[in-house]
C-alpha positions in Angstrom: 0.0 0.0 0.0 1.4 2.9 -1.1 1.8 5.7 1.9 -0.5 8.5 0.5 -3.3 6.0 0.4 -2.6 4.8 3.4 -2.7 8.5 5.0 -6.0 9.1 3.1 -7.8 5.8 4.8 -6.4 7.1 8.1 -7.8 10.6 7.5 -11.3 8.9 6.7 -11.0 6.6 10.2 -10.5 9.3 12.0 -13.0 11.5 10.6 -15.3 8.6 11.5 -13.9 7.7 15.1 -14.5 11.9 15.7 -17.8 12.0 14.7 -18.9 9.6 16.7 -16.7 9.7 20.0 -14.8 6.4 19.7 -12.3 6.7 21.9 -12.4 3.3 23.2 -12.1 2.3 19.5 -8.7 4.1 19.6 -7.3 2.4 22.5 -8.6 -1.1 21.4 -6.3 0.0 18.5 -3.4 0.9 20.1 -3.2 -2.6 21.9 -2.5 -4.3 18.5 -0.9 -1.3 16.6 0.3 1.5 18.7 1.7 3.9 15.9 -1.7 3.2 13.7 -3.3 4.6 16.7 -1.3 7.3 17.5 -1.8 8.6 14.1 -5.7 8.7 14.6 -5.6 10.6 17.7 -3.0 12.9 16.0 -5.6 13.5 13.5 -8.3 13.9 15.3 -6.9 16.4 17.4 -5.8 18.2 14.1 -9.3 18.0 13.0 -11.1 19.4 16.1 -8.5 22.5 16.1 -9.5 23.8 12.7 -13.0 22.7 13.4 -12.8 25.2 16.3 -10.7 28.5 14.3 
C-alpha cells in the first residue's frame, strides 16, 4: 500500500472515530498497533482545532 493511500484511509478513520466519540475504538487500536493509533488521535486532534478557528 502505497503511503498516500494509506494516510488518506487514516484521514477517513478518523473522521469517522471523531464524529462519533470512539475513543475506546482508539485504544482497542493501540493494543494491537500503537503507531496506527497514534496517528488517529494525532488526526483527530488536528481535525477538532480547525473545526474550532
Amino acid at each position: 500500500m502505497k503511503p498516500a493511500v494509506m494516510t488518506m484511509d487514516l484521514q477517513l478513520l478518523a473522521d469517522v472515530l471523531r464524529e462519533n466519540n470512539c475513543t475506546s475504538l482508539i485504544n482497542a487500536i493501540a493494543e494491537k498497533d500503537f503507531q496506527v493509533a497514534q496517528m488517529l488521535d494525532v488526526l483527530i486532534v488536528e481535525d477538532k482545532w480547525e473545526d474550532d478557528i
